[in-house]
PDB file of the backbone (N, CA, C, O) and the ligand in Angstrom, with CONECT records:
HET     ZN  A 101       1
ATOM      1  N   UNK A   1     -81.612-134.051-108.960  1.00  0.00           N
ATOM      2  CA  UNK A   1     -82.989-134.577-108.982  1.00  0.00           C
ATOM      3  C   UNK A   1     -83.831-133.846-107.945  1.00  0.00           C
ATOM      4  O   UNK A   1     -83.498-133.754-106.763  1.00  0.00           O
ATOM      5  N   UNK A   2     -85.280-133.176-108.623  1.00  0.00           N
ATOM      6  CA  UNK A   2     -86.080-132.865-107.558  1.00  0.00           C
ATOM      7  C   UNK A   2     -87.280-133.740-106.918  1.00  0.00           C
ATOM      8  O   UNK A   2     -88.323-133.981-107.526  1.00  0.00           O
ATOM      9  N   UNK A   3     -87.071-134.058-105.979  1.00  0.00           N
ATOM     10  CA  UNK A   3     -88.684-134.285-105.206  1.00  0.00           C
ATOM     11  C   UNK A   3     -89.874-133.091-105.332  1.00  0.00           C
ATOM     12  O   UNK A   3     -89.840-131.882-105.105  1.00  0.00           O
ATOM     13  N   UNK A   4     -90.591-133.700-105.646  1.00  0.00           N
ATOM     14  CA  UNK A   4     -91.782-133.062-105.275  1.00  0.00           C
ATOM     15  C   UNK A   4     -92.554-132.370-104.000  1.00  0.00           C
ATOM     16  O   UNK A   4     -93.777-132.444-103.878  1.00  0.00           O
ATOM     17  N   UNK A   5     -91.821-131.782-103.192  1.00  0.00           N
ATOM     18  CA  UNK A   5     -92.485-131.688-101.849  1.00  0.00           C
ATOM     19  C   UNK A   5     -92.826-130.374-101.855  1.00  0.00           C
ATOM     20  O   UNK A   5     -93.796-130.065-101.162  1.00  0.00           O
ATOM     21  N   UNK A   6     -91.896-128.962-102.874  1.00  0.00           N
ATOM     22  CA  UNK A   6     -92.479-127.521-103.222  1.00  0.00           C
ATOM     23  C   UNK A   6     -94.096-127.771-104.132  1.00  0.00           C
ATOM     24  O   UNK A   6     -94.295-128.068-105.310  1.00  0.00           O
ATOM     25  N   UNK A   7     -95.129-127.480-102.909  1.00  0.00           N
ATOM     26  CA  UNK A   7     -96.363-127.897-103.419  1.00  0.00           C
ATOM     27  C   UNK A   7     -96.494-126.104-103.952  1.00  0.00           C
ATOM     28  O   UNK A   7     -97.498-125.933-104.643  1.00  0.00           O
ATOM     29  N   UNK A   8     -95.936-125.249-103.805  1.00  0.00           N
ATOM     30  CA  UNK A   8     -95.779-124.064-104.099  1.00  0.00           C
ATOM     31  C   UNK A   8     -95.311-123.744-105.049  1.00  0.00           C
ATOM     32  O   UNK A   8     -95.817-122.882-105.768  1.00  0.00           O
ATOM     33  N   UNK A   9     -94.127-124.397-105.334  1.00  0.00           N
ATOM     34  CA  UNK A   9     -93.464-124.149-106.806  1.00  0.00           C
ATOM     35  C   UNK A   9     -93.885-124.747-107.624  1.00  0.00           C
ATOM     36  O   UNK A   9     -93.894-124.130-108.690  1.00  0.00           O
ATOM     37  N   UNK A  10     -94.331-125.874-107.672  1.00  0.00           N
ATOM     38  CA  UNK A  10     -94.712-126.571-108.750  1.00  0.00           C
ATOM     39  C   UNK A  10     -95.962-125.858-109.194  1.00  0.00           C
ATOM     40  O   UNK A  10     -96.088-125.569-110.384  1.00  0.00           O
ATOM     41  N   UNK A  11     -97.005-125.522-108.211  1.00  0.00           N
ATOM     42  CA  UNK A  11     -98.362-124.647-108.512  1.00  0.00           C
ATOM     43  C   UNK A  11     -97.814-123.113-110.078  1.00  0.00           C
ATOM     44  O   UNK A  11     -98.230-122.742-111.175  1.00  0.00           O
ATOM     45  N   UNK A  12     -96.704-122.788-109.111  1.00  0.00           N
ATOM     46  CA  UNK A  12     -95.988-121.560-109.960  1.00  0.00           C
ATOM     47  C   UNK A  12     -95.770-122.271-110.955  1.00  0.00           C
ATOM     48  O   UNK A  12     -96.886-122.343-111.470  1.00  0.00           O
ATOM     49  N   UNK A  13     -95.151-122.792-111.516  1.00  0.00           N
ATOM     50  CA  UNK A  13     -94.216-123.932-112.606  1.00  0.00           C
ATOM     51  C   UNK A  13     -96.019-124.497-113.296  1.00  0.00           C
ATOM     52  O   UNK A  13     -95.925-124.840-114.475  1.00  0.00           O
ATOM     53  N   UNK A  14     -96.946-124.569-112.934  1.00  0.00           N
ATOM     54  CA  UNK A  14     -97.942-125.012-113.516  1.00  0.00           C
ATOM     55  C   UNK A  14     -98.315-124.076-114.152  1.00  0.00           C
ATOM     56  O   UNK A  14     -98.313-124.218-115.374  1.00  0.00           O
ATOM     57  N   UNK A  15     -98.784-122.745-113.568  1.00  0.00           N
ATOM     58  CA  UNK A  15     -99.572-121.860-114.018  1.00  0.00           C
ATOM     59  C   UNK A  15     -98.858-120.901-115.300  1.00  0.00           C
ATOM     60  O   UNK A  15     -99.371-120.426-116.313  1.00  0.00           O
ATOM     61  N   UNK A  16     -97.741-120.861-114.883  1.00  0.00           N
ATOM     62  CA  UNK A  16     -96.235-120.362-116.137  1.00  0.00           C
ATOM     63  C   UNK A  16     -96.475-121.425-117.654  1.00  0.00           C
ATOM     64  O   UNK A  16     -96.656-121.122-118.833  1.00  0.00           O
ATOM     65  N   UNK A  17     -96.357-122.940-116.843  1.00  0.00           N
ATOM     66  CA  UNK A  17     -96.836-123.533-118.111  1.00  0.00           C
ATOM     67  C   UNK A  17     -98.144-123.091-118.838  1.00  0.00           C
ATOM     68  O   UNK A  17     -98.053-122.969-120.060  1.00  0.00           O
ATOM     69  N   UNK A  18     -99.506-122.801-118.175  1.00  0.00           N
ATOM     70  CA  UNK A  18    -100.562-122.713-118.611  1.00  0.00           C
ATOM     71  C   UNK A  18    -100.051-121.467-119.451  1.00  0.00           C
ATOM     72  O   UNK A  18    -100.029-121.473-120.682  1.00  0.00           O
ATOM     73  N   UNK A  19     -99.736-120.643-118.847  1.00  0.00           N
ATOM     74  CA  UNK A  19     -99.416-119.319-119.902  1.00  0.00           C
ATOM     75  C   UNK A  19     -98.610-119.408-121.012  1.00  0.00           C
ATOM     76  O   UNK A  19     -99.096-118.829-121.984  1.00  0.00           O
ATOM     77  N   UNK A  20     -97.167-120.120-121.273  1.00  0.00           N
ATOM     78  CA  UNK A  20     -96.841-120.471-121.944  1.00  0.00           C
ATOM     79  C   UNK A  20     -97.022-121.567-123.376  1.00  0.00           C
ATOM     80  O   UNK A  20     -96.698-121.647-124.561  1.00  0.00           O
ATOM     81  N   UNK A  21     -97.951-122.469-122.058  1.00  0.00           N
ATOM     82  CA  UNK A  21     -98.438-123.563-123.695  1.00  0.00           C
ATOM     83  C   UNK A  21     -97.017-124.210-124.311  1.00  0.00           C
ATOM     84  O   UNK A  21     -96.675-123.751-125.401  1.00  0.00           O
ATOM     85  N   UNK A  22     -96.481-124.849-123.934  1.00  0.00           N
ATOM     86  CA  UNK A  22     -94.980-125.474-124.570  1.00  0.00           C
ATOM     87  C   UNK A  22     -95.734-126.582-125.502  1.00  0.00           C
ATOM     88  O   UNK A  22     -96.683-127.245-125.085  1.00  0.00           O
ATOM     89  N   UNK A  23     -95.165-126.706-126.885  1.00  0.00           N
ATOM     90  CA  UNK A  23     -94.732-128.081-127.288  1.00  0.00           C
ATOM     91  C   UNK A  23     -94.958-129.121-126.322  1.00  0.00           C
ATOM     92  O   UNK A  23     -94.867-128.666-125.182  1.00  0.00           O
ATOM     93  N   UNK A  24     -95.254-130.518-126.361  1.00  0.00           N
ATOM     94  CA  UNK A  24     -94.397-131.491-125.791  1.00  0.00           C
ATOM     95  C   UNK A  24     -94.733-132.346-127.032  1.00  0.00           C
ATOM     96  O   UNK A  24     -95.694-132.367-127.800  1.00  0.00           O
ATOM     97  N   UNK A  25     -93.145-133.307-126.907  1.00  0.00           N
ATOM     98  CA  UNK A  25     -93.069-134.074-127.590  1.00  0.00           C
ATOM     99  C   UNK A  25     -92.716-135.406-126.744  1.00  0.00           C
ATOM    100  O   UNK A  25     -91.677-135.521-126.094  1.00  0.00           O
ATOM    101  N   UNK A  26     -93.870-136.544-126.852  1.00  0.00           N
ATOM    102  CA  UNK A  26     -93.684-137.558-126.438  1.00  0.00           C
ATOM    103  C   UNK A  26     -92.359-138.617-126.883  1.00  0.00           C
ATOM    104  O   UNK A  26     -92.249-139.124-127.999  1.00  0.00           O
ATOM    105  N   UNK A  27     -91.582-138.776-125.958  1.00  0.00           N
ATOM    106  CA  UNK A  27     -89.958-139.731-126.249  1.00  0.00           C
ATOM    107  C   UNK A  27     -90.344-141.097-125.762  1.00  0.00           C
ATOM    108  O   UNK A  27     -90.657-141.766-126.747  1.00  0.00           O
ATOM    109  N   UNK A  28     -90.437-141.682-124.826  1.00  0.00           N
ATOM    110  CA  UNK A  28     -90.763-142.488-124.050  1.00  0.00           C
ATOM    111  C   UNK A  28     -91.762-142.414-122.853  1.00  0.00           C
ATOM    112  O   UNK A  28     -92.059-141.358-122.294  1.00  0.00           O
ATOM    113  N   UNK A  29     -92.195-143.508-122.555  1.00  0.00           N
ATOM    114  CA  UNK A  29     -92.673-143.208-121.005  1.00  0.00           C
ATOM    115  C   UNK A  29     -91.671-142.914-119.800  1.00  0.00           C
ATOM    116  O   UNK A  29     -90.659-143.528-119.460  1.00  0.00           O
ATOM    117  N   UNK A  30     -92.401-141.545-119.151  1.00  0.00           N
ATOM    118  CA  UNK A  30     -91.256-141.061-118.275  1.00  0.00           C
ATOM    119  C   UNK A  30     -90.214-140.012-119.022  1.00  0.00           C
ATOM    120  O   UNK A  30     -89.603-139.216-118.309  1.00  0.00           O
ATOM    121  N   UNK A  31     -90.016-140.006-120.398  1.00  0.00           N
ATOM    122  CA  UNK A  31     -89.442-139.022-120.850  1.00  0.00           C
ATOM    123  C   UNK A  31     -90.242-137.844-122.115  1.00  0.00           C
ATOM    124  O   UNK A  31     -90.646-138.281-123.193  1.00  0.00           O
ATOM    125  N   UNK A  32     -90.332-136.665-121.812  1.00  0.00           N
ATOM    126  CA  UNK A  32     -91.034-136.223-122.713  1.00  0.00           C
ATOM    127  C   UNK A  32     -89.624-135.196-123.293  1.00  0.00           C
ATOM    128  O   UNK A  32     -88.548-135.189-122.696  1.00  0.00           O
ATOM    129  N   UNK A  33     -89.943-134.248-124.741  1.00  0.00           N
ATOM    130  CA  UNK A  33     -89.053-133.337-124.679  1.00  0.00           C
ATOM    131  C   UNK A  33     -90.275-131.991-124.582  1.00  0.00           C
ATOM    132  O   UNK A  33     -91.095-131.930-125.498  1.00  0.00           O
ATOM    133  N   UNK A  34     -90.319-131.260-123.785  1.00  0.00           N
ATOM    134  CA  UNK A  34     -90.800-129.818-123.753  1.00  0.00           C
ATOM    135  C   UNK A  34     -89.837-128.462-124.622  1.00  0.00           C
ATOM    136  O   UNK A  34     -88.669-128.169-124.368  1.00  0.00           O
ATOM    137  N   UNK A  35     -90.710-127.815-125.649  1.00  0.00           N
ATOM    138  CA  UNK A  35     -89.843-126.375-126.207  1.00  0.00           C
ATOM    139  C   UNK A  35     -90.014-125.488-125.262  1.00  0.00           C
ATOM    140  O   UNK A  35     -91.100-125.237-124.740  1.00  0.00           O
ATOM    141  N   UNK A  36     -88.618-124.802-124.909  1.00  0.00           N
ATOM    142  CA  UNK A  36     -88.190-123.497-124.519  1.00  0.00           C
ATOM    143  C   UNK A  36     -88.878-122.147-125.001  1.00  0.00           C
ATOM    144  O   UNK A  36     -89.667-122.123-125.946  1.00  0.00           O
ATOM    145  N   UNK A  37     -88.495-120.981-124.238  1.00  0.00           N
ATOM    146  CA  UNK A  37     -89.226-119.888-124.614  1.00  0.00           C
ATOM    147  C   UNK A  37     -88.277-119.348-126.328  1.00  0.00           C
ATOM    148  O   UNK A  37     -88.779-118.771-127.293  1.00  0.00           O
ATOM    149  N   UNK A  38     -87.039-119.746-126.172  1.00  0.00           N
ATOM    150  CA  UNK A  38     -85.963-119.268-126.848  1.00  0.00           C
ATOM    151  C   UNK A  38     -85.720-120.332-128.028  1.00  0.00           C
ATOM    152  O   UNK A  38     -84.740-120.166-128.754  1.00  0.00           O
ATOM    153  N   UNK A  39     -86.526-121.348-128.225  1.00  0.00           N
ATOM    154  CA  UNK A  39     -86.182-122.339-128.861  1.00  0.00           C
ATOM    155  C   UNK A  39     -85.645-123.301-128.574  1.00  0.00           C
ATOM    156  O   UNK A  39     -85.177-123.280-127.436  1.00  0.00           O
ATOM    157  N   UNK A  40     -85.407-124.701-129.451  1.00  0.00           N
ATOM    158  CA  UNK A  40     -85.054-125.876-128.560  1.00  0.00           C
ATOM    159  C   UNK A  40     -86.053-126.456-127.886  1.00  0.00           C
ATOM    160  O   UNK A  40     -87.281-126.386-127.841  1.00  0.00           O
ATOM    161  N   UNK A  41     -85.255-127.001-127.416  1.00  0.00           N
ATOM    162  CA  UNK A  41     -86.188-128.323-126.500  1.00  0.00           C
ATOM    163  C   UNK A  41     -85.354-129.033-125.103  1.00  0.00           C
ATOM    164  O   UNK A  41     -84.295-129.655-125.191  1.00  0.00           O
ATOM    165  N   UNK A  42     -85.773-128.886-124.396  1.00  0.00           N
ATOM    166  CA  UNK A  42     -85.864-129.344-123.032  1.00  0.00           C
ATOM    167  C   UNK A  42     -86.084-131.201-122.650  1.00  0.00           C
ATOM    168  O   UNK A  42     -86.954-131.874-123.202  1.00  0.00           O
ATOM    169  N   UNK A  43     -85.437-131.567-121.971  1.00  0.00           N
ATOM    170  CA  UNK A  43     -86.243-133.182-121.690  1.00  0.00           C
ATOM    171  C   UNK A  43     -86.290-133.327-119.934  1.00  0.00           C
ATOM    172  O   UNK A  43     -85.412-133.314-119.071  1.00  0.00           O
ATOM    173  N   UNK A  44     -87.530-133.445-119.911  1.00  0.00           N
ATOM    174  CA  UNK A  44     -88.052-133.467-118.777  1.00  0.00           C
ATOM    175  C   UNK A  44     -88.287-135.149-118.538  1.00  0.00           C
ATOM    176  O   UNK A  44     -89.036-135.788-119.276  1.00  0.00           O
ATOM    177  N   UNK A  45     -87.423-135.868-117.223  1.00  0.00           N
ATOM    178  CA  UNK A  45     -87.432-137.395-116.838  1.00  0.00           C
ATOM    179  C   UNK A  45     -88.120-137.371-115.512  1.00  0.00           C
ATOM    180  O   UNK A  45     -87.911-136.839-114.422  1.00  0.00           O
ATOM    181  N   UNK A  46     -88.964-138.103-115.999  1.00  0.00           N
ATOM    182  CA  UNK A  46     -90.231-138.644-114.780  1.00  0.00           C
ATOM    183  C   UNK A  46     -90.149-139.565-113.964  1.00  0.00           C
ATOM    184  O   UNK A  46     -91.347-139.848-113.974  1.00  0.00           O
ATOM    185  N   UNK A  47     -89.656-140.370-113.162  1.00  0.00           N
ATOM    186  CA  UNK A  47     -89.139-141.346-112.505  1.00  0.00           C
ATOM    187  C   UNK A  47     -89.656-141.669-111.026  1.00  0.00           C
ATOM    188  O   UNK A  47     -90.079-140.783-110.284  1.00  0.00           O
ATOM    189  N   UNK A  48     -89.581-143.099-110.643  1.00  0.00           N
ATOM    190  CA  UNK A  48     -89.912-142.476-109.392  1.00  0.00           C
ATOM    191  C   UNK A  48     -88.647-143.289-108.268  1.00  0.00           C
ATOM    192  O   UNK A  48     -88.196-144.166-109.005  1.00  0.00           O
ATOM    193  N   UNK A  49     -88.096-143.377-107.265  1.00  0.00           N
ATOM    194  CA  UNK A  49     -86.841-143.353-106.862  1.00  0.00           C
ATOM    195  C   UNK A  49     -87.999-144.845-106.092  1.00  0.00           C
ATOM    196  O   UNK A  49     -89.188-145.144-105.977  1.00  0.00           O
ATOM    197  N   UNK A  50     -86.148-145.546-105.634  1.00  0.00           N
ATOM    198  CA  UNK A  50     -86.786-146.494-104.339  1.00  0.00           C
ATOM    199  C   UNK A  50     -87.384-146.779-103.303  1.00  0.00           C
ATOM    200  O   UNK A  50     -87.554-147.864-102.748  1.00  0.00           O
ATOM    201  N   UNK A  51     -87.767-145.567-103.000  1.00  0.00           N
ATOM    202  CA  UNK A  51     -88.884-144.977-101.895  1.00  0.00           C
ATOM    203  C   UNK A  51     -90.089-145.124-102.593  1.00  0.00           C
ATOM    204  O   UNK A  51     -90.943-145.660-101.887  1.00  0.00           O
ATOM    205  N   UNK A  52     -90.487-144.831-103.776  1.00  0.00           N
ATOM    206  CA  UNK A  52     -92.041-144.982-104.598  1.00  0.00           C
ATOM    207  C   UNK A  52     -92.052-142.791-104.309  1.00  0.00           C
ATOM    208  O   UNK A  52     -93.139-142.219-104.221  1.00  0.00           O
ATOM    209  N   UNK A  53     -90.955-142.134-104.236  1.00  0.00           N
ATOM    210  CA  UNK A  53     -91.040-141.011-104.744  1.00  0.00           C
ATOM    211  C   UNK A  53     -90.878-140.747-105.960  1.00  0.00           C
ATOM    212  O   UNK A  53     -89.931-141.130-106.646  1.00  0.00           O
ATOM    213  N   UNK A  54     -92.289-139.708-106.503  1.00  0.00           N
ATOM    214  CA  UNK A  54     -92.085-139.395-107.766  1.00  0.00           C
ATOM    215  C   UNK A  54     -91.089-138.219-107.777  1.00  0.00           C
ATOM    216  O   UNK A  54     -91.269-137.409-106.868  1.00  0.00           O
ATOM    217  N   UNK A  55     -89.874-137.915-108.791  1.00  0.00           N
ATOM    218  CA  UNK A  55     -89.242-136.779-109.145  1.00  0.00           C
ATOM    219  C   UNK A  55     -88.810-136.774-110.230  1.00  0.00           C
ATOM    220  O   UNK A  55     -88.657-137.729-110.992  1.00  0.00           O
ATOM    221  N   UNK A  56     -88.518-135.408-110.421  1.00  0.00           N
ATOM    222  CA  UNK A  56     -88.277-134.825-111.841  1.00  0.00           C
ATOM    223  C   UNK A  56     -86.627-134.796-111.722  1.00  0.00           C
ATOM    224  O   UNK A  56     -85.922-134.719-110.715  1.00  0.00           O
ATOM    225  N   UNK A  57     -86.185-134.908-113.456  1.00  0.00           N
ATOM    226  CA  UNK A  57     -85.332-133.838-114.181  1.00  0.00           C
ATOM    227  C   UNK A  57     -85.869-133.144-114.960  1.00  0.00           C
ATOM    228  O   UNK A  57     -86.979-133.337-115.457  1.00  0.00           O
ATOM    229  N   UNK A  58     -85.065-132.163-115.176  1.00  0.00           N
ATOM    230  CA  UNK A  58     -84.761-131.377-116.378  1.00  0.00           C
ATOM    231  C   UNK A  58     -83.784-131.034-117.018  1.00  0.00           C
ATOM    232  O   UNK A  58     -83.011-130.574-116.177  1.00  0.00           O
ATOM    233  N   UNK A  59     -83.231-130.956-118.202  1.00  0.00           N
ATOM    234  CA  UNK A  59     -82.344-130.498-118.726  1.00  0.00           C
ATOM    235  C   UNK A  59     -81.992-128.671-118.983  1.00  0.00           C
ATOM    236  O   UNK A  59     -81.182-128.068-119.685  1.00  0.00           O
ATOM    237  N   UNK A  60     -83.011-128.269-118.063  1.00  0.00           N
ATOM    238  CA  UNK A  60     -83.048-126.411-118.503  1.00  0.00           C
ATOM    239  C   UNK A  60     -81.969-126.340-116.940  1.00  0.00           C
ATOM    240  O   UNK A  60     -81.722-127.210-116.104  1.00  0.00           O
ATOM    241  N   UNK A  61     -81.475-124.733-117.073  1.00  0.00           N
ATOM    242  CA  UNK A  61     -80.595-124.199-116.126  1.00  0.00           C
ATOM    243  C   UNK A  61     -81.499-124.448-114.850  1.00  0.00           C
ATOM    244  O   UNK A  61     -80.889-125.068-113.979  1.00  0.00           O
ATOM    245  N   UNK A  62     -82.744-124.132-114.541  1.00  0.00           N
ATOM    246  CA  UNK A  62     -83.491-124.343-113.592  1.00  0.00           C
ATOM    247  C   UNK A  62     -83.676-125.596-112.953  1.00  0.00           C
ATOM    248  O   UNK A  62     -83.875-125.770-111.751  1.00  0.00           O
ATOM    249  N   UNK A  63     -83.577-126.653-114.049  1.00  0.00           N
ATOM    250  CA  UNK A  63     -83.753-128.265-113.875  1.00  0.00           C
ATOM    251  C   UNK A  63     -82.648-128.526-113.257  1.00  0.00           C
ATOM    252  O   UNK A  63     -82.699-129.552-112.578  1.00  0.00           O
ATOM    253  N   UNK A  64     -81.599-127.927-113.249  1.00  0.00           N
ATOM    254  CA  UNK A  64     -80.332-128.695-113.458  1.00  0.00           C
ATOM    255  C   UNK A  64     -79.834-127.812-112.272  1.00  0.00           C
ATOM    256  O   UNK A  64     -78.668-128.094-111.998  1.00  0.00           O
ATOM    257  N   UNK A  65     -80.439-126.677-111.362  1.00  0.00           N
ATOM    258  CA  UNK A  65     -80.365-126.354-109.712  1.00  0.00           C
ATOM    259  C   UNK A  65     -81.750-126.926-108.912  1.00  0.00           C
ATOM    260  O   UNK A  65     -82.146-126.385-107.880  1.00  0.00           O
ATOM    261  N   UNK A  66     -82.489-128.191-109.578  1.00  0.00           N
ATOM    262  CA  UNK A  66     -83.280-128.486-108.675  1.00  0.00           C
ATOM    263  C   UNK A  66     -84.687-128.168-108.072  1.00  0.00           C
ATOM    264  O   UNK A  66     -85.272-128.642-107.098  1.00  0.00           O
ATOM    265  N   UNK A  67     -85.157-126.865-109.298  1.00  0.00           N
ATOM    266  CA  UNK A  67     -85.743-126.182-109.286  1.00  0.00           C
ATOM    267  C   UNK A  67     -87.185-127.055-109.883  1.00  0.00           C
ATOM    268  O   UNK A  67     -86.935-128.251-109.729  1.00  0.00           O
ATOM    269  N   UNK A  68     -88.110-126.941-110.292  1.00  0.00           N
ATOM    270  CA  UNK A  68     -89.509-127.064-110.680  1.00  0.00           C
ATOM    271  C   UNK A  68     -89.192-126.157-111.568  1.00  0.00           C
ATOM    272  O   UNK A  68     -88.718-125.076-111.221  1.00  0.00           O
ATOM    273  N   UNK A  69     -89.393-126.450-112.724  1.00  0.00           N
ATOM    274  CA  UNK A  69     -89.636-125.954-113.257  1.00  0.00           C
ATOM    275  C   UNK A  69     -90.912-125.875-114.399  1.00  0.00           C
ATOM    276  O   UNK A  69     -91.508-126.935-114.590  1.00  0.00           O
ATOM    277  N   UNK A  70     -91.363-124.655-115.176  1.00  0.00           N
ATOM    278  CA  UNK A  70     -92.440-124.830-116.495  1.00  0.00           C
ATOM    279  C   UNK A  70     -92.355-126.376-117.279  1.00  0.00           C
ATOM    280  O   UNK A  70     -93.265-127.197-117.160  1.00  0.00           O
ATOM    281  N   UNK A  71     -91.425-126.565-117.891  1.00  0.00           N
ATOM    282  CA  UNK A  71     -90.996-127.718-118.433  1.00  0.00           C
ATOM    283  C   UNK A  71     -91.818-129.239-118.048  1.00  0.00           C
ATOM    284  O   UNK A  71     -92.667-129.969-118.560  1.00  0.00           O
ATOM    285  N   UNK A  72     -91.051-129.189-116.926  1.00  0.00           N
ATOM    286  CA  UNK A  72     -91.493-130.244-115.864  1.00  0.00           C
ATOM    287  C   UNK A  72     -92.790-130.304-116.034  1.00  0.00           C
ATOM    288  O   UNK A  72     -93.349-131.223-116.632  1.00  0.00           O
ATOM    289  N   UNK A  73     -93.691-128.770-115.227  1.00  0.00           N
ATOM    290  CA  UNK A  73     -95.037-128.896-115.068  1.00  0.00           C
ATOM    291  C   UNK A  73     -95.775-129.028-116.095  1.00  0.00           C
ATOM    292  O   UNK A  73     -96.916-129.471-115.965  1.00  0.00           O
ATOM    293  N   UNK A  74     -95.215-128.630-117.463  1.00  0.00           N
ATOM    294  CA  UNK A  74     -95.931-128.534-118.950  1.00  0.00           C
ATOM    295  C   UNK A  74     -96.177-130.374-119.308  1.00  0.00           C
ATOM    296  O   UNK A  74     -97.227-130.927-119.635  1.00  0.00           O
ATOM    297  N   UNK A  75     -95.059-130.876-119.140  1.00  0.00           N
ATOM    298  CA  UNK A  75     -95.119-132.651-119.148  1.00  0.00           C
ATOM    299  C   UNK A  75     -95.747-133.559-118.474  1.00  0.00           C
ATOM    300  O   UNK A  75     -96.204-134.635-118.859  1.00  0.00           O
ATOM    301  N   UNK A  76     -95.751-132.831-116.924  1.00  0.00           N
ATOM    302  CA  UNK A  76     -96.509-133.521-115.917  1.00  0.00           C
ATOM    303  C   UNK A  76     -97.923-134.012-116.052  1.00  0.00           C
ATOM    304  O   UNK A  76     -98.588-134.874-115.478  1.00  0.00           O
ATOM    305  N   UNK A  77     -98.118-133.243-116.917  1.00  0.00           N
ATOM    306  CA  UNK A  77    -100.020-133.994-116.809  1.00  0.00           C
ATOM    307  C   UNK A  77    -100.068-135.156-117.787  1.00  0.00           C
ATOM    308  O   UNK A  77    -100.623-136.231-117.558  1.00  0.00           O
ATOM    309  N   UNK A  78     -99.486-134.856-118.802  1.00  0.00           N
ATOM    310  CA  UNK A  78     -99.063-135.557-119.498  1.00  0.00           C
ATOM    311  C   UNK A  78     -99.036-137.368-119.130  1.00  0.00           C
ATOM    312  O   UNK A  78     -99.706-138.338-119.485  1.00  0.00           O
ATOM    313  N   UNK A  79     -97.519-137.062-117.962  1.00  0.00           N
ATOM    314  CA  UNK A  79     -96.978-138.240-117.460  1.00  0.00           C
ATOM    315  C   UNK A  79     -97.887-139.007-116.689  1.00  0.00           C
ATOM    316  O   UNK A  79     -98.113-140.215-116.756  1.00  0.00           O
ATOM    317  N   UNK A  80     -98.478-137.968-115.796  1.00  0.00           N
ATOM    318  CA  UNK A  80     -99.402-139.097-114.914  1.00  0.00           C
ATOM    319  C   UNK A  80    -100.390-139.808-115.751  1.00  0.00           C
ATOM    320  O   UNK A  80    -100.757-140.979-115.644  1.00  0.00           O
ATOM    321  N   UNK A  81    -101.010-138.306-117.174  1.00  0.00           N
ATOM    322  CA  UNK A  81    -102.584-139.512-117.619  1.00  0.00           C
ATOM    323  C   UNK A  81    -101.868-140.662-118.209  1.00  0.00           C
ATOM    324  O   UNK A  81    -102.579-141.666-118.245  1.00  0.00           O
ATOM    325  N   UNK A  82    -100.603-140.833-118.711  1.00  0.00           N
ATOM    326  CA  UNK A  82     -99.821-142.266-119.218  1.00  0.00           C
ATOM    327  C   UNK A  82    -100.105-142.996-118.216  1.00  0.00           C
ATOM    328  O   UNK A  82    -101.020-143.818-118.265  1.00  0.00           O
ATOM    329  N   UNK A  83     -99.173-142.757-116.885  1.00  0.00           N
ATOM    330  CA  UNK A  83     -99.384-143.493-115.865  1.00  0.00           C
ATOM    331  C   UNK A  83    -100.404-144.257-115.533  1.00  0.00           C
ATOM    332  O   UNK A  83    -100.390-145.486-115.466  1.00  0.00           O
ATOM    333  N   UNK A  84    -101.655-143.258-115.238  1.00  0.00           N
ATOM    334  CA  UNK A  84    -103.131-143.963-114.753  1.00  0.00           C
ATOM    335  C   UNK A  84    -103.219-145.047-116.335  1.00  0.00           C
ATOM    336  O   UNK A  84    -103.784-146.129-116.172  1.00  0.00           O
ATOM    337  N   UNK A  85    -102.879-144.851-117.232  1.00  0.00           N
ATOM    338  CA  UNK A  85    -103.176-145.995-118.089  1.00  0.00           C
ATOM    339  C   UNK A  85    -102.554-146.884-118.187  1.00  0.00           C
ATOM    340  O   UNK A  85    -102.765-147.602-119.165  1.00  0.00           O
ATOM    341  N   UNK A  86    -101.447-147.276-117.181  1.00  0.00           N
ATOM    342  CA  UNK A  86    -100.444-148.091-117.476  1.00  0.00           C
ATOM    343  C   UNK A  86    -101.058-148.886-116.267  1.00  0.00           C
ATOM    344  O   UNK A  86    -101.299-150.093-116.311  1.00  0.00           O
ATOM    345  N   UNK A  87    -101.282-148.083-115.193  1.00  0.00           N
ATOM    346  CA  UNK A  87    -102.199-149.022-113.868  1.00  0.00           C
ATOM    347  C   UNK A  87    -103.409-149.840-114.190  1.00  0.00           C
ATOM    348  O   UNK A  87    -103.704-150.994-113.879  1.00  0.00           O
ATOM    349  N   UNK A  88    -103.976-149.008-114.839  1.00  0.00           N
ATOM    350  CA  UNK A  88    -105.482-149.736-115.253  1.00  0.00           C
ATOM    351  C   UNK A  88    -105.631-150.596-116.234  1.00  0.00           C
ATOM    352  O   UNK A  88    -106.689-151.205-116.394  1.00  0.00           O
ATOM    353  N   UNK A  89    -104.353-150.781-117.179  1.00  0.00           N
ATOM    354  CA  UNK A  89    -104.451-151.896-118.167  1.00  0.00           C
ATOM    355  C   UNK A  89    -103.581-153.204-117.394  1.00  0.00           C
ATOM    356  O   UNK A  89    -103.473-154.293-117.959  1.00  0.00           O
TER     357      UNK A  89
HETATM  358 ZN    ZN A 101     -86.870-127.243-117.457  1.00  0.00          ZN2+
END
């Protein structure tokens, strides 16, 4: 599981997404599946731990050393505009 505290990587992992443009396919709240460059699909889990930290998985090789990855950041906007609607209703 990653924390969020690479305000650096994730910026990278954002802008990769912007270039890429992935799929996402909404699963649940907190779970999306994002497509790969190679095909497939990825599932990126949004969570936030007992601290009230938000962190990611991923199911890609990158997700799965902890990394930030595209995936992640391609879902992320995603997750939060759910979020802000889940606060405000
Ligand atoms: Zn990934």
């Amino acid at each position: 599981m990653h924390v969020f505290n690479g305000i650096e990587q994730l910026t990278n992992a954002i802008t990769t997404a912007e270039k890429i443009r992935p799929r996402i396919e909404f699963d649940r709240f907190g779970r999306y599946r994002v497509s790969g460059i190679k095909g497939g699909y990825y599932t990126g889990i949004y969570r936030k731990d007992h601290r009230g930290i938000k962190a990611v998985e991923c199911t890609c090789k990158g997700g799965e050393q902890g990394l930030v990855c595209y995936h992640a950041a391609a879902a992320l906007s995603l997750h939060v505009g759910l979020a802000r609607q889940k606060t405000a209703a």
